[in-house]
Structures are given as structure tokens and as C-alpha cells.
C-alpha positions, 0 to 999 in steps of 0.5 A, a space after each residue: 928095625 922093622 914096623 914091629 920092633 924086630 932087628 933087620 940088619 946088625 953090623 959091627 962099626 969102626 970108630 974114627 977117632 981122626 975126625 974133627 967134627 962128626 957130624 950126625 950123618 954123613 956118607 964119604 967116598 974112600 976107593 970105591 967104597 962109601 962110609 956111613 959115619 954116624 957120629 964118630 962110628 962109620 962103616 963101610 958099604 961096597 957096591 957089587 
């Protein structure tokens, strides 16, 4: 969300339900792409 409460950016999240401990937030490394976990729910980014 921006200043004035206006939506940026909306992505659908994966959950995963293999995680033991989520933790509030956390980015992992996977094949040359990153997850962005927050909780049990992540998604992915990929630098081009």
C-alpha cells in the first residue's frame, strides 16, 4: 500500500505446509530464485 492507503502490488501466495517453525519473515534462496515467506505463505521472486 502506498501513503494514502491505495493497493501497489497483489500477488496470489503458496503456502507451505513442510515448514516447521515459520517465522515472521524470511527470504530462502531455491535455484536461483528467492521466497519471500511470511508466516507459512511465501512467494517466489526472480531477478532478471
Amino acid at each position: 500500500m502506498d501513503v494514502g492507503a491505495n493497493d501497489v502490488l497483489s500477488v496470489a501466495a503458496k503456502t507451505d505446509d513442510n515448514l516447521h517453525r515459520p517465522v515472521p519473515l524470511k527470504i530462502a534462496e531455491e535455484g536461483g530464485a528467492y521466497r519471500l515467506y511470511a508466516g507459512k505463505r511465501w512467494v517466489s521472486i526472480k531477478v532478471q
